[in-house]
GUSE-99353 format. One line per field, with one value per residue (C-alpha): residue in one letter; x, z, y. Coordinates in steps of 0.5 Angstrom, whole numbers, padded with zeros to 4 digits. Example, Ala and Ser with C-alpha at 12.3 -4.5 7.8 and 13.67 -1.06 7.14 Angstrom:
code = (a / s);
east = (0025 / 0027);
up = (0016 / 0014);
north = (-0009 / -0002);
This chain:
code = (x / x / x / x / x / x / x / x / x / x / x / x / x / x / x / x / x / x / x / x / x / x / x / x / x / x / x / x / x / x / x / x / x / x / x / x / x / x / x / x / x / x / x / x / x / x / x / x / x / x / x / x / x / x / x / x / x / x / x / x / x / x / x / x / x / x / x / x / x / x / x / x / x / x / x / x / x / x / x / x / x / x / x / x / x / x / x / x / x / x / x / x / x / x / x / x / x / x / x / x / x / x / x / x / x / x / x / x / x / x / x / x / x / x / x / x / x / x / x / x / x / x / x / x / x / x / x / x / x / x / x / x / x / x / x / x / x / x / x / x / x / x / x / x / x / x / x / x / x / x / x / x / x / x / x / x / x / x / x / x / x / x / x / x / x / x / x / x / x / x / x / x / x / x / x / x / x / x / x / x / x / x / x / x / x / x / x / x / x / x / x / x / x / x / x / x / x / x / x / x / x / x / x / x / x / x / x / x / x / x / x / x / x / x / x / x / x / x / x / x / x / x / x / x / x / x / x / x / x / x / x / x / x / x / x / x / x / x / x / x / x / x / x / x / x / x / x / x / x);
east = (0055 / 0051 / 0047 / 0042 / 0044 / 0044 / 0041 / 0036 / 0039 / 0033 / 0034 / 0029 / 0027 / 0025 / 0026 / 0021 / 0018 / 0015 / 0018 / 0022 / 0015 / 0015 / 0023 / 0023 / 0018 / 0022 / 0028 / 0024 / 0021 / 0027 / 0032 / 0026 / 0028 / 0035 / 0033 / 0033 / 0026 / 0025 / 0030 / 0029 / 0027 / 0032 / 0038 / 0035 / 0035 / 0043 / 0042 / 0038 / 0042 / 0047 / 0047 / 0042 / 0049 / 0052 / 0045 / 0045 / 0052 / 0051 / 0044 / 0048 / 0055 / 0049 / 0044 / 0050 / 0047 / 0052 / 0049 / 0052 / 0050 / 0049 / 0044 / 0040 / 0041 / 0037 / 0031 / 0030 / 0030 / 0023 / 0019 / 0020 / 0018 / 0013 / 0009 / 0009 / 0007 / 0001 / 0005 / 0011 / 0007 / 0010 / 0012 / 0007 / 0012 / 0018 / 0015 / 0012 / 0019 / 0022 / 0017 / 0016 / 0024 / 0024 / 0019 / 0022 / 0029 / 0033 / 0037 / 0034 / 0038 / 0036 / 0041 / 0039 / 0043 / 0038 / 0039 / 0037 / 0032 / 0028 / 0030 / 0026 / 0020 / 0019 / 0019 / 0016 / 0011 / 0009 / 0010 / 0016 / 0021 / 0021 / 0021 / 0029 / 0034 / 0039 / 0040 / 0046 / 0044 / 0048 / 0051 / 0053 / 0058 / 0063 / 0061 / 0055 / 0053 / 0056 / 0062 / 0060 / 0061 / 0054 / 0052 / 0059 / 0056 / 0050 / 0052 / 0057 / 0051 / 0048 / 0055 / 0054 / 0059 / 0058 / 0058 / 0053 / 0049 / 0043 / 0042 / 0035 / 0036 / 0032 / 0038 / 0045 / 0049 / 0046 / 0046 / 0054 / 0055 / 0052 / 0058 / 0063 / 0061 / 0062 / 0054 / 0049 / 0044 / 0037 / 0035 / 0028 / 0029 / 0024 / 0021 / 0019 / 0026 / 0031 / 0037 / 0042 / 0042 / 0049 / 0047 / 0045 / 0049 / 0052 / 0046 / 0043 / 0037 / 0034 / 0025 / 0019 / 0018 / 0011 / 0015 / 0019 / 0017 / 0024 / 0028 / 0025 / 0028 / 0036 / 0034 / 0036 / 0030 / 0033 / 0038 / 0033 / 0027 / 0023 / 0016 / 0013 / 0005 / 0004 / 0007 / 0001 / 0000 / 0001 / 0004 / 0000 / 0000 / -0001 / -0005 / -0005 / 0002 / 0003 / 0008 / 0013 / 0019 / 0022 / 0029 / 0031 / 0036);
up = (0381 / 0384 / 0390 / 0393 / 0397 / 0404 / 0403 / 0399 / 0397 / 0394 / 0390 / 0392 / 0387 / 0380 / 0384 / 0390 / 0388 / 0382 / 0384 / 0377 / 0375 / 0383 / 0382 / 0376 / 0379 / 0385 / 0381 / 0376 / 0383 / 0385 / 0380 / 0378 / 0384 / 0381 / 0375 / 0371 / 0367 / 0366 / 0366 / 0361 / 0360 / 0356 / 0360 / 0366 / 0363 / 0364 / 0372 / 0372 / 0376 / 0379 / 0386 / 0388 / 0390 / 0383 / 0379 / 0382 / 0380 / 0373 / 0373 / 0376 / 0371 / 0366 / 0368 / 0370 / 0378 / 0382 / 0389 / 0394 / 0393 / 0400 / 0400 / 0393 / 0396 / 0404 / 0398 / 0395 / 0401 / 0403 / 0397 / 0396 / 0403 / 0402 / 0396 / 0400 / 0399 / 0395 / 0388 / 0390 / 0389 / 0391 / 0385 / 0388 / 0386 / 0389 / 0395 / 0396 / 0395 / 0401 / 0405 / 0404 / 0404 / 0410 / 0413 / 0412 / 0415 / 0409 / 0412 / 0407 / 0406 / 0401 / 0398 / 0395 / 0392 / 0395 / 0401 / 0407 / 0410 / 0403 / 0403 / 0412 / 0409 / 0403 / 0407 / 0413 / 0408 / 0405 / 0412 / 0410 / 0415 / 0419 / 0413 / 0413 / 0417 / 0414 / 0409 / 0406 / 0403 / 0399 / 0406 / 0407 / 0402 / 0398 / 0391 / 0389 / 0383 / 0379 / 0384 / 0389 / 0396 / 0397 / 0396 / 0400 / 0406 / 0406 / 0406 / 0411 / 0415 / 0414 / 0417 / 0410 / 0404 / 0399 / 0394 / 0398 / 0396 / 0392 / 0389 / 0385 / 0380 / 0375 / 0372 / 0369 / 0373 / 0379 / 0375 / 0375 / 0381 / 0384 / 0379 / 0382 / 0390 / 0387 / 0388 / 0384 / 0381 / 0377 / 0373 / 0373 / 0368 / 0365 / 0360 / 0358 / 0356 / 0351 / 0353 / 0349 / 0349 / 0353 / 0359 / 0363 / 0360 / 0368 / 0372 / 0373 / 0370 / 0366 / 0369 / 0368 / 0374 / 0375 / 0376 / 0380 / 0383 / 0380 / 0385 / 0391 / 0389 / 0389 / 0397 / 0402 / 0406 / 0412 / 0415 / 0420 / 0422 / 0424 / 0426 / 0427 / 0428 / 0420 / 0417 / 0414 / 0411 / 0404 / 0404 / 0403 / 0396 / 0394 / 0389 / 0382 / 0380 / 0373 / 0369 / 0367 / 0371 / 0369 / 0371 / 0378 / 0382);
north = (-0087 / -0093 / -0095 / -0091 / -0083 / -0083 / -0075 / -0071 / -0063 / -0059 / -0052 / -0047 / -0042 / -0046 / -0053 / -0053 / -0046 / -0043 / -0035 / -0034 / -0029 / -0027 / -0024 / -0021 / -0016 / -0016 / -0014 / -0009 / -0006 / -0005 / -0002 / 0002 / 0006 / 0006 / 0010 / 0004 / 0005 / -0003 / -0009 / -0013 / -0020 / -0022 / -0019 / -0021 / -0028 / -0029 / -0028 / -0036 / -0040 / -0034 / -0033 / -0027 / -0023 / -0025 / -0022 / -0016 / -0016 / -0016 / -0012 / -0007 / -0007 / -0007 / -0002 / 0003 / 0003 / 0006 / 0002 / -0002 / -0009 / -0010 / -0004 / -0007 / -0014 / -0011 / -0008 / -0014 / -0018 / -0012 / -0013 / -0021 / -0022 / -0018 / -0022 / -0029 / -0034 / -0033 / -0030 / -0036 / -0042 / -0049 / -0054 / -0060 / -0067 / -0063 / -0061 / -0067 / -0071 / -0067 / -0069 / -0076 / -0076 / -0073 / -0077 / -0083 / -0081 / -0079 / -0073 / -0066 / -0060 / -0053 / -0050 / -0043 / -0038 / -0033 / -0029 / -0033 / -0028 / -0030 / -0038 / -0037 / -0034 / -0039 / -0045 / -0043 / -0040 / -0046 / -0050 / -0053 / -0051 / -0058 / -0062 / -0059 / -0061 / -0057 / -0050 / -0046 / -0038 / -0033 / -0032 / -0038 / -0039 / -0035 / -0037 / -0038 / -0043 / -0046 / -0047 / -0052 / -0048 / -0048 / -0056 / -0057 / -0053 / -0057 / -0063 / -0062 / -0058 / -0065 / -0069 / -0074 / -0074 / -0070 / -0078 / -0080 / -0074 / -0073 / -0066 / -0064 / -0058 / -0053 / -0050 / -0050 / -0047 / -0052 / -0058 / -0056 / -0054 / -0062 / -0065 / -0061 / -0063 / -0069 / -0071 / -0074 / -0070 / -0070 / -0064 / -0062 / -0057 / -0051 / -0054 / -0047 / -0045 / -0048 / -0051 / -0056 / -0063 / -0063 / -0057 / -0063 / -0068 / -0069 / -0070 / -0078 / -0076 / -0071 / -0072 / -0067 / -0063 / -0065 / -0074 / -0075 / -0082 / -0084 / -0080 / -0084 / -0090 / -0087 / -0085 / -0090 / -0089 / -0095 / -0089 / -0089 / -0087 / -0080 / -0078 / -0071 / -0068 / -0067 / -0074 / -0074 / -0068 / -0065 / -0059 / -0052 / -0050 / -0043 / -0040 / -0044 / -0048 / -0047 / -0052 / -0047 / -0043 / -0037 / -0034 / -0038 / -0037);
């Protein structure tokens, strides 16, 4: 693909936020109460990427718990609230990115498999709510990545072509999902975690969470023009933002 993008579609967890550590806890807080001793890393290592309807799926099929989804999906939503924002801290260049796009009139979505309670609570946590014109949540959609449900529903919240979409991604399954949408994509992987050589091999450009200037240059900053009280600001970051993620959603 060619030319500039005329919108700018973020992943939430492991693009904007560091909240891998933050689920996981989650997670084992909540399955503990489902008898489950311990989730394991490595187990729960198979969820990055997966819709948080879709993890609890695979940790439920795994762990044997009898429990509705919608029950453990209403507890994890509790516990992970409760943790904001202080133990999900902002990743600096991809927040800075958002605000800047949306100061300079390119249109902005998220587009997170989290449910929509967690995806409210992490921007209004960090004081980036006004910076985002449109969201698509686990609720939003009927398939979680890698189909392309929700960054199809994001552009269309967003009244702008999915090819003329540009997509920021940490994981597989959401770098697939941008090539299915038909939408060009920069991935900005963990770099504490392994992947082949071919896992991002359909993004545009594979770059360092912590460099992103280069995506501000495949922006179209002319689609018009937008001023708000906090144009001027950074966002607010939230304790100490390590380099590396984690398991995401």
């Amino acid at each position: 693909m060619t030319g500039v993008a005329a919108a700018l579609i973020a992943d939430l967890d492991g693009t904007l936020v560091d909240s891998g550590a933050h689920y996981l806890a989650t997670v084992r807080a909540v399955f503990t109460s489902y008898g489950v001793q311990r989730v394991e890393r490595d187990v729960y290592g198979r969820c990055t990427g997966l819709s948080t309807h879709d993890m609890l799926v695979l940790l439920c099929r795994h762990y044997r718990v009898r429990a509705p989804v919608d029950a453990l999906m209403d507890e994890i939503v509790r516990v992970y609230r409760a943790g904001l924002p202080d133990q999900v801290p902002l990743f600096p260049a991809a927040a800075a990115l958002l605000l800047r796009a949306h100061a300079g009139g390119v249109p902005t979505a998220v587009a997170s498999g989290s449910p929509a309670p967690i995806v409210a609570a992490v921007l209004e946590g960090h004081g980036l709510s006004h910076a985002v014109d449109a969201r698509a949540a686990a609720e939003d959609v009927g398939a979680g990545k890698p189909a392309p449900d929700l960054f199809l529903h994001a552009a269309r919240s967003l009244g702008v072509a999915p090819e003329r979409c540009l997509v920021i991604e940490d994981s597989v399954p959401g770098v697939e999902a941008a090539a299915r949408a038909g939408m060009r994509c920069v991935a900005i992987p963990d770099p504490a975690t392994v992947h082949s050589p071919s896992s991002f091999a359909s993004a545009e450009l594979v770059l360092p969470r912590n460099d992103l200037a280069r995506v501000w240059e495949l922006l179209d900053r002319n689609t018009g023009t937008r001023t708000y009280a906090g144009e001027q600001e950074t966002p607010r970051l939230s304790g100490t933002v390590p380099t590396g993620g984690g398991n995401r959603r």
